[in-house]
mmJSON file of the N, C-alpha and C atoms, coordinates in Angstrom:
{"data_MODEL":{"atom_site":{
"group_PDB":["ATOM","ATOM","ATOM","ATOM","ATOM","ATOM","ATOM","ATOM","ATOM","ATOM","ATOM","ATOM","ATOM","ATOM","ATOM","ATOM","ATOM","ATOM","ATOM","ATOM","ATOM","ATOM","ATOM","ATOM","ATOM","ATOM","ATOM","ATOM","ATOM","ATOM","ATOM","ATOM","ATOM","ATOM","ATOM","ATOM","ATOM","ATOM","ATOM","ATOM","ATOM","ATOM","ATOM","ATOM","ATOM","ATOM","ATOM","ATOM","ATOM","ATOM","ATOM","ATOM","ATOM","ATOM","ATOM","ATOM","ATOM","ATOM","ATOM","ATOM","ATOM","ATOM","ATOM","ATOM","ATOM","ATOM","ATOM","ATOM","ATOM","ATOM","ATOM","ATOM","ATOM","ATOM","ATOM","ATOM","ATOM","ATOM","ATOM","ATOM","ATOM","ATOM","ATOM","ATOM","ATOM","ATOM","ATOM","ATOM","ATOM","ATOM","ATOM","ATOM","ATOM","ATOM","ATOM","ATOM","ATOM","ATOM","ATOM","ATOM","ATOM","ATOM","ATOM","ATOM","ATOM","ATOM","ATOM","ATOM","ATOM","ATOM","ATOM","ATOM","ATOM","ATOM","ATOM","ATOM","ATOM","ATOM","ATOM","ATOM","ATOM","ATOM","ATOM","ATOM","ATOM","ATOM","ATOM","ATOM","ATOM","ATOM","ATOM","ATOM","ATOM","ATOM","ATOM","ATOM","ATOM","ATOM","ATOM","ATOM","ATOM","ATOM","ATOM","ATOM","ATOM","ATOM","ATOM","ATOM","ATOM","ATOM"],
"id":[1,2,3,4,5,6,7,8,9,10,11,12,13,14,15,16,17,18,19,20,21,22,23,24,25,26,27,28,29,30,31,32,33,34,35,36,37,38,39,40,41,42,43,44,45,46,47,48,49,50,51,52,53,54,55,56,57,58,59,60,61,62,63,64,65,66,67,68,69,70,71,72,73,74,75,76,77,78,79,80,81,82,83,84,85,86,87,88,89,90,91,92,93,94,95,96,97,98,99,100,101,102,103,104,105,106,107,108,109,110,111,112,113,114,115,116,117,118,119,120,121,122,123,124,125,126,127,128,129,130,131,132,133,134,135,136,137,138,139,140,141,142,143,144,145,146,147,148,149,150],
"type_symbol":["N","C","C","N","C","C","N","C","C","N","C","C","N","C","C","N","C","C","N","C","C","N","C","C","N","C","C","N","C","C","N","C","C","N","C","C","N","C","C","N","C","C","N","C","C","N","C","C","N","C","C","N","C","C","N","C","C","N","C","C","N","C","C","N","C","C","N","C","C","N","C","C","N","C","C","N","C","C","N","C","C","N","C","C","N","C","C","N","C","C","N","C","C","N","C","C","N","C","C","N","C","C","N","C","C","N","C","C","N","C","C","N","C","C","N","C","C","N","C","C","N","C","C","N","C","C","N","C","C","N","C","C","N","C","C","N","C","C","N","C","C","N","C","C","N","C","C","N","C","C"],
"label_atom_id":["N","CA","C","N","CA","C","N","CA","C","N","CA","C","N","CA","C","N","CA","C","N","CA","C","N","CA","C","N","CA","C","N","CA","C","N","CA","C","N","CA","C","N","CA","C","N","CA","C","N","CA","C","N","CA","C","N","CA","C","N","CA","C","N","CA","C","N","CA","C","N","CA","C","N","CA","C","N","CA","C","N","CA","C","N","CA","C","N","CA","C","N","CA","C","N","CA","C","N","CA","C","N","CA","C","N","CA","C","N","CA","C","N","CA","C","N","CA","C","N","CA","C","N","CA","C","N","CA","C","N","CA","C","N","CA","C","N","CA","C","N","CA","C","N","CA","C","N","CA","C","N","CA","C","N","CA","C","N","CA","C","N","CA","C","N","CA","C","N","CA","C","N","CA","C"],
"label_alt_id":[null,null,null,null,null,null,null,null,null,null,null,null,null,null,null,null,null,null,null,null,null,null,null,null,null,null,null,null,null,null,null,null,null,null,null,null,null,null,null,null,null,null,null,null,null,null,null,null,null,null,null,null,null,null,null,null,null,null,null,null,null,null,null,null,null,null,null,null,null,null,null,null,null,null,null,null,null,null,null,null,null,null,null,null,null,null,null,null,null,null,null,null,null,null,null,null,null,null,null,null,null,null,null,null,null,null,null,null,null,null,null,null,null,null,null,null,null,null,null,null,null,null,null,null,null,null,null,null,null,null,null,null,null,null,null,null,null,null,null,null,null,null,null,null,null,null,null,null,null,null],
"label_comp_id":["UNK","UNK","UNK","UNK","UNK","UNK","UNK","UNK","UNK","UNK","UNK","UNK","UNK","UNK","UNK","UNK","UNK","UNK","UNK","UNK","UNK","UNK","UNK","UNK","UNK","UNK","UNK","UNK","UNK","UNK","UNK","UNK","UNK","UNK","UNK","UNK","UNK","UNK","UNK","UNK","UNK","UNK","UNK","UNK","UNK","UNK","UNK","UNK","UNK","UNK","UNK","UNK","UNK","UNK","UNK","UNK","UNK","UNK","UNK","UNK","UNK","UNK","UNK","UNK","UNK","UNK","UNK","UNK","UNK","UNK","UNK","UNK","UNK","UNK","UNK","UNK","UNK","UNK","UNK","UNK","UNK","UNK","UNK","UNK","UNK","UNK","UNK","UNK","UNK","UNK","UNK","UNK","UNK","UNK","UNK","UNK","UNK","UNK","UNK","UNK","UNK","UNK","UNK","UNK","UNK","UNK","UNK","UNK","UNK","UNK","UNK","UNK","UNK","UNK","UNK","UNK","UNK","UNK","UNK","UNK","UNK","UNK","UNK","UNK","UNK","UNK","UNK","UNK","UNK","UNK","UNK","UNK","UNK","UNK","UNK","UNK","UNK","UNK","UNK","UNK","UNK","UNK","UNK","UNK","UNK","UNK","UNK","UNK","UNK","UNK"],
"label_asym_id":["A","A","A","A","A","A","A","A","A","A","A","A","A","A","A","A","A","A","A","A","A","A","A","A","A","A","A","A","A","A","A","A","A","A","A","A","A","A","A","A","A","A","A","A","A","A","A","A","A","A","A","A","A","A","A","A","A","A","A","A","A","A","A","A","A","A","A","A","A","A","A","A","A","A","A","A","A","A","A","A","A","A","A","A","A","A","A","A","A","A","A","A","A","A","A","A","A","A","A","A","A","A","A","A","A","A","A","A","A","A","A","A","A","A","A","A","A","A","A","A","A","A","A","A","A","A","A","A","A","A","A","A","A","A","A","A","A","A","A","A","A","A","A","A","A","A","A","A","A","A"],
"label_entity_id":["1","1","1","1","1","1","1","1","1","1","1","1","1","1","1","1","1","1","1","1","1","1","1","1","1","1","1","1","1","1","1","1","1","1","1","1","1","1","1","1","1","1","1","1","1","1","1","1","1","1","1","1","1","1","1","1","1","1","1","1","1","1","1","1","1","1","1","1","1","1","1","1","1","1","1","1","1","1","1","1","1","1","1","1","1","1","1","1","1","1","1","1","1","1","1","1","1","1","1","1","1","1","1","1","1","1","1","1","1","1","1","1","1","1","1","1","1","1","1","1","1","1","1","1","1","1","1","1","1","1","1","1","1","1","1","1","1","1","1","1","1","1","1","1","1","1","1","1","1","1"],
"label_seq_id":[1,1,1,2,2,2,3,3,3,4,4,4,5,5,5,6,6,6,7,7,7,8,8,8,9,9,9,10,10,10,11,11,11,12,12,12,13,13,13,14,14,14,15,15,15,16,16,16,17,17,17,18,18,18,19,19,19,20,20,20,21,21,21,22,22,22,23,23,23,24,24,24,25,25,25,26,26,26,27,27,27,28,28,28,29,29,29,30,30,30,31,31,31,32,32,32,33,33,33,34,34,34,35,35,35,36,36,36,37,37,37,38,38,38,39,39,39,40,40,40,41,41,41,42,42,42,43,43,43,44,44,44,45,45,45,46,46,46,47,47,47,48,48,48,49,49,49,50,50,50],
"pdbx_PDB_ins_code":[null,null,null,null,null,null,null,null,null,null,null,null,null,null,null,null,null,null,null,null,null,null,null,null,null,null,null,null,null,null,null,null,null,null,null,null,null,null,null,null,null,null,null,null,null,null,null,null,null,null,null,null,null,null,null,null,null,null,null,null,null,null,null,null,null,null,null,null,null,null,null,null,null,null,null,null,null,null,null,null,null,null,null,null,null,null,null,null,null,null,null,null,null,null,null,null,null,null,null,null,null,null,null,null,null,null,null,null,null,null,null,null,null,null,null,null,null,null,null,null,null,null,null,null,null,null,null,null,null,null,null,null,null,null,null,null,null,null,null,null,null,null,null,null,null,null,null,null,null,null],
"Cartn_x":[0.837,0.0,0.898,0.564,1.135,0.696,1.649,0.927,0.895,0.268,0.38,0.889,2.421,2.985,3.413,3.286,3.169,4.727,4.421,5.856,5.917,7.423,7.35,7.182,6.571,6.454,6.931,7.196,7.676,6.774,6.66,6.235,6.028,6.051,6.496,7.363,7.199,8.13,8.009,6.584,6.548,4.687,4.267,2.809,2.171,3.478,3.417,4.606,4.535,5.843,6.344,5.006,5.602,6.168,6.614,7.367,8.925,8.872,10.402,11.607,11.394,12.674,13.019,11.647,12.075,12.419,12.459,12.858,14.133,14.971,16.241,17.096,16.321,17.12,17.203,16.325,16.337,17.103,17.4,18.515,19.82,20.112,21.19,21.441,20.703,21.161,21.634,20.701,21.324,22.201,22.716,23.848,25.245,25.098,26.059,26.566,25.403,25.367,25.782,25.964,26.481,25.362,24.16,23.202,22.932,23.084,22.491,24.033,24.459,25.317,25.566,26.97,27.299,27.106,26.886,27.166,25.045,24.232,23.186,22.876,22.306,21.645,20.704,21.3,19.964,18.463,17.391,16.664,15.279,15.196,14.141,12.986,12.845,11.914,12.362,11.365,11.497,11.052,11.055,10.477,11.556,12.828,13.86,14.472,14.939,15.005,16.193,17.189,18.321,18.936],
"Cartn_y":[-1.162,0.0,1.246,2.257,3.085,4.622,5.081,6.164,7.578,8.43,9.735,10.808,11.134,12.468,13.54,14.579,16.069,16.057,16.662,16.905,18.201,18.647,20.109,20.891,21.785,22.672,23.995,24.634,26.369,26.648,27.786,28.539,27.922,26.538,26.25,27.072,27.414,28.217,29.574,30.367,31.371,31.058,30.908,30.426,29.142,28.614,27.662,28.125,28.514,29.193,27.893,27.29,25.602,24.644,24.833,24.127,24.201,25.581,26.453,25.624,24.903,24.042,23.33,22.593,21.219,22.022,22.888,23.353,23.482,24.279,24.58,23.773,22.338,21.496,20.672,20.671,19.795,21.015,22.291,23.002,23.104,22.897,22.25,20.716,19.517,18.429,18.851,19.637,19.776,20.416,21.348,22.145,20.971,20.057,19.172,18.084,18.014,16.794,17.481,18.786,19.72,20.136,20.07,20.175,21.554,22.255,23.862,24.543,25.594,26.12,26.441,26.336,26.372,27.754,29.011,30.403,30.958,30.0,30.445,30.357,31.718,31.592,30.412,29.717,29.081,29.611,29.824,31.406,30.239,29.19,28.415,28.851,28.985,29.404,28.852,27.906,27.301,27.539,28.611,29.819,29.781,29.867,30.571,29.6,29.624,28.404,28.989,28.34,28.572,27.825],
"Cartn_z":[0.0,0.0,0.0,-0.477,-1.057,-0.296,0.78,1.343,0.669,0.41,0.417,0.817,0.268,0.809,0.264,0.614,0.121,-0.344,-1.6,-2.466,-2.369,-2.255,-2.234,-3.623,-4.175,-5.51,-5.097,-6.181,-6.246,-5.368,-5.001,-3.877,-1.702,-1.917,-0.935,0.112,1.149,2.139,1.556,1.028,1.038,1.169,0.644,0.419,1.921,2.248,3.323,4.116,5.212,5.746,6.606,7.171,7.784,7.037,5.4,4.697,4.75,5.213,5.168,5.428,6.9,7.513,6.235,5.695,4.989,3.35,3.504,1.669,2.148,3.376,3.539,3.289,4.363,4.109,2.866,1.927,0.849,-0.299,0.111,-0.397,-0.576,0.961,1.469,1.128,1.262,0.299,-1.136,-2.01,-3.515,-3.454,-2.957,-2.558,-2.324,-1.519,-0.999,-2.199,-2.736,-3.896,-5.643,-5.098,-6.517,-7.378,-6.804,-8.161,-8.055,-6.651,-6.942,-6.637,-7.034,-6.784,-4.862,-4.569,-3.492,-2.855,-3.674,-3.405,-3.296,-3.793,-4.239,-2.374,-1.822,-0.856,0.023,0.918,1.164,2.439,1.713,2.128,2.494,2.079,2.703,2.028,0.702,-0.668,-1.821,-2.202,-3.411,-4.784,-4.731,-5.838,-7.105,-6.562,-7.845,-8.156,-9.68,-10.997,-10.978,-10.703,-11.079,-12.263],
"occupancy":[1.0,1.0,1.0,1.0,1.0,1.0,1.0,1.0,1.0,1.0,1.0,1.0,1.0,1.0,1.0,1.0,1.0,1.0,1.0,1.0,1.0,1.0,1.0,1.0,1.0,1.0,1.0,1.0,1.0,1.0,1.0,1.0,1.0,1.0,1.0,1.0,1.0,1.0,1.0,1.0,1.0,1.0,1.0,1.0,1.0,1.0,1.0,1.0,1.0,1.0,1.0,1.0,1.0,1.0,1.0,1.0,1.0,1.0,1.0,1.0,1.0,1.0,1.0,1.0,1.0,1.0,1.0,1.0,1.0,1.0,1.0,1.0,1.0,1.0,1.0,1.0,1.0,1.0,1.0,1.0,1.0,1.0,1.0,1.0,1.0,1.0,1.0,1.0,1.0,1.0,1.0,1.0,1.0,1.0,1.0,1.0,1.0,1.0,1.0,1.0,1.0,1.0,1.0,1.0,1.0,1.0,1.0,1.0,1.0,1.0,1.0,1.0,1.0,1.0,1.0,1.0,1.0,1.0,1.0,1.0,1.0,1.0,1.0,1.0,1.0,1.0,1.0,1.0,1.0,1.0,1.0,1.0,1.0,1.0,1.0,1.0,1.0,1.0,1.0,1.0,1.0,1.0,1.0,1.0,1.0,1.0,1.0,1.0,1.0,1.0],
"B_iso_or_equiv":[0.0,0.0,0.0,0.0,0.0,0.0,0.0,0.0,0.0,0.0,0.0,0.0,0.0,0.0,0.0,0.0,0.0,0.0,0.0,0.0,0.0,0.0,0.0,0.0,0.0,0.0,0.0,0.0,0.0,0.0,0.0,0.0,0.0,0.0,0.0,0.0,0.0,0.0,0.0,0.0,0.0,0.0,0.0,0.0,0.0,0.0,0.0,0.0,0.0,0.0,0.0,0.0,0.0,0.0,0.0,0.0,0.0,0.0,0.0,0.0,0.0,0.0,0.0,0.0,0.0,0.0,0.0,0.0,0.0,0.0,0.0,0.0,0.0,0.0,0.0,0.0,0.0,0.0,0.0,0.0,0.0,0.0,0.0,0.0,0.0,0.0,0.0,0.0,0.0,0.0,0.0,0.0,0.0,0.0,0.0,0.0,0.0,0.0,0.0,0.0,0.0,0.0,0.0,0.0,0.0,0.0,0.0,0.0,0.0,0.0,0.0,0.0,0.0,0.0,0.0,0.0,0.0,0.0,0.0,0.0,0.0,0.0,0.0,0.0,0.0,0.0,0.0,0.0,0.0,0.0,0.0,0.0,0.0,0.0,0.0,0.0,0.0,0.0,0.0,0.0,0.0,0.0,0.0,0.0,0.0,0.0,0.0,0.0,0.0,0.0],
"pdbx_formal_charge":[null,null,null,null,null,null,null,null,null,null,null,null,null,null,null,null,null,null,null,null,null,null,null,null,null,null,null,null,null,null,null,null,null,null,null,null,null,null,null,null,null,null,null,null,null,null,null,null,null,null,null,null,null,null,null,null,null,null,null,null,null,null,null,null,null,null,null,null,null,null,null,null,null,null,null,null,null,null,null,null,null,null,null,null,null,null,null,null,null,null,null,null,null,null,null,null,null,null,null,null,null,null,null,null,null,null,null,null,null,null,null,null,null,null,null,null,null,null,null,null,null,null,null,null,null,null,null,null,null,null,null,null,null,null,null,null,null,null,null,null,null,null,null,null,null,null,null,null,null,null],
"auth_seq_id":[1,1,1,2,2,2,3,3,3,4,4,4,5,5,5,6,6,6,7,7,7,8,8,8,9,9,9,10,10,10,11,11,11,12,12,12,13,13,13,14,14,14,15,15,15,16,16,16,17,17,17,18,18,18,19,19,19,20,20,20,21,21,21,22,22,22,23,23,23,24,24,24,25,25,25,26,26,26,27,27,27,28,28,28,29,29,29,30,30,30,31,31,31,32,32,32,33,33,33,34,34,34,35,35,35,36,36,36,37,37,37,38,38,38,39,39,39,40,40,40,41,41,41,42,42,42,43,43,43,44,44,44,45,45,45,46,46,46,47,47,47,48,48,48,49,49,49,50,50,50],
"auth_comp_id":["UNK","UNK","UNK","UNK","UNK","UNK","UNK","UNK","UNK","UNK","UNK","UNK","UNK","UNK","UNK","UNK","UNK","UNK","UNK","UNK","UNK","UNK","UNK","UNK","UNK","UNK","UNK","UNK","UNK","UNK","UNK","UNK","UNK","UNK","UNK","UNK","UNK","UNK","UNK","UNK","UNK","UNK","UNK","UNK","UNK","UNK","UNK","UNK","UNK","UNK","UNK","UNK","UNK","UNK","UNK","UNK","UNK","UNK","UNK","UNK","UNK","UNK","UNK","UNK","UNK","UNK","UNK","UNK","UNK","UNK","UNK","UNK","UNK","UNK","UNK","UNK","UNK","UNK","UNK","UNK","UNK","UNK","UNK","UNK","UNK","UNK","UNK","UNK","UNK","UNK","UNK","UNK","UNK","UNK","UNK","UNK","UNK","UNK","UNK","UNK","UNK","UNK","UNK","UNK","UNK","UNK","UNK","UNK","UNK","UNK","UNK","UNK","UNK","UNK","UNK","UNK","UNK","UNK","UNK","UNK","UNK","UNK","UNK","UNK","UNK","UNK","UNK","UNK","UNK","UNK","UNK","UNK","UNK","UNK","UNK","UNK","UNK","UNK","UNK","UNK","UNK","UNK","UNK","UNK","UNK","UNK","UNK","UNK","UNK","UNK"],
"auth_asym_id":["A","A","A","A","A","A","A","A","A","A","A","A","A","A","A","A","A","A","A","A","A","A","A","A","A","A","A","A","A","A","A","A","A","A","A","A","A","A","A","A","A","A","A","A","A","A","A","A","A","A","A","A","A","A","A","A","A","A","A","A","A","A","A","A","A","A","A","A","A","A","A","A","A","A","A","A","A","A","A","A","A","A","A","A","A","A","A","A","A","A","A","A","A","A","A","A","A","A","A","A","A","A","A","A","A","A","A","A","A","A","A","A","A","A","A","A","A","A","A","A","A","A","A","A","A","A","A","A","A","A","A","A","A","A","A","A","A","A","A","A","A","A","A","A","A","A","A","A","A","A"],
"auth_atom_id":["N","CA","C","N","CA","C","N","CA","C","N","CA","C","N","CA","C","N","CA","C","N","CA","C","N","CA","C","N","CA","C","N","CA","C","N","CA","C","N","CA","C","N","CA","C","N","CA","C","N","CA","C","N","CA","C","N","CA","C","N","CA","C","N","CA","C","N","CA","C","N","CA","C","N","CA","C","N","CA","C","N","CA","C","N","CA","C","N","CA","C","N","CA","C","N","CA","C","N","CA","C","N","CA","C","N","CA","C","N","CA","C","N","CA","C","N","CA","C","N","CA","C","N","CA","C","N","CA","C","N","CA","C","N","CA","C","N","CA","C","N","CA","C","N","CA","C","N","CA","C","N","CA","C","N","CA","C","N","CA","C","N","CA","C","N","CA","C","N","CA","C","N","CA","C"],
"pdbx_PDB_model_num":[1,1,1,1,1,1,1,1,1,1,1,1,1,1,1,1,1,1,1,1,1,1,1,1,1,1,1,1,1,1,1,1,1,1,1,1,1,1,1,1,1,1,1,1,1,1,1,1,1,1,1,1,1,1,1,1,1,1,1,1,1,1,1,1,1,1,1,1,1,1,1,1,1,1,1,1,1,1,1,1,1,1,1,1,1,1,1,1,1,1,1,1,1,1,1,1,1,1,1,1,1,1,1,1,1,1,1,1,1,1,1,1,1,1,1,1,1,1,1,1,1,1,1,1,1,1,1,1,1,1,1,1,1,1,1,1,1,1,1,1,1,1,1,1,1,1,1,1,1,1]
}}}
């Protein structure tokens, strides 16, 4: 069985401010793993397309 869980989308941690922790940190993973740049702010808003 297959449970149901909330995926994060753009506006997350601005539109949902209780998303914030979990966007930082899933910022900070891509950050670590090279996928977002190391210098790009991590601001806990999943808004900007880099």
């Amino acid at each position: 069985m297959n449970a149901r869980r909330p995926m994060l989308q753009p506006g997350d941690g601005i539109e949902y401010p209780e998303y914030a922790d979990d966007v930082k940190f899933l910022e900070q993973f891509l950050q670590d793993i090279k996928l977002l740049p190391p210098t790009r702010p991590n601001e806990g808003r999943f808004d900007i397309v880099v």
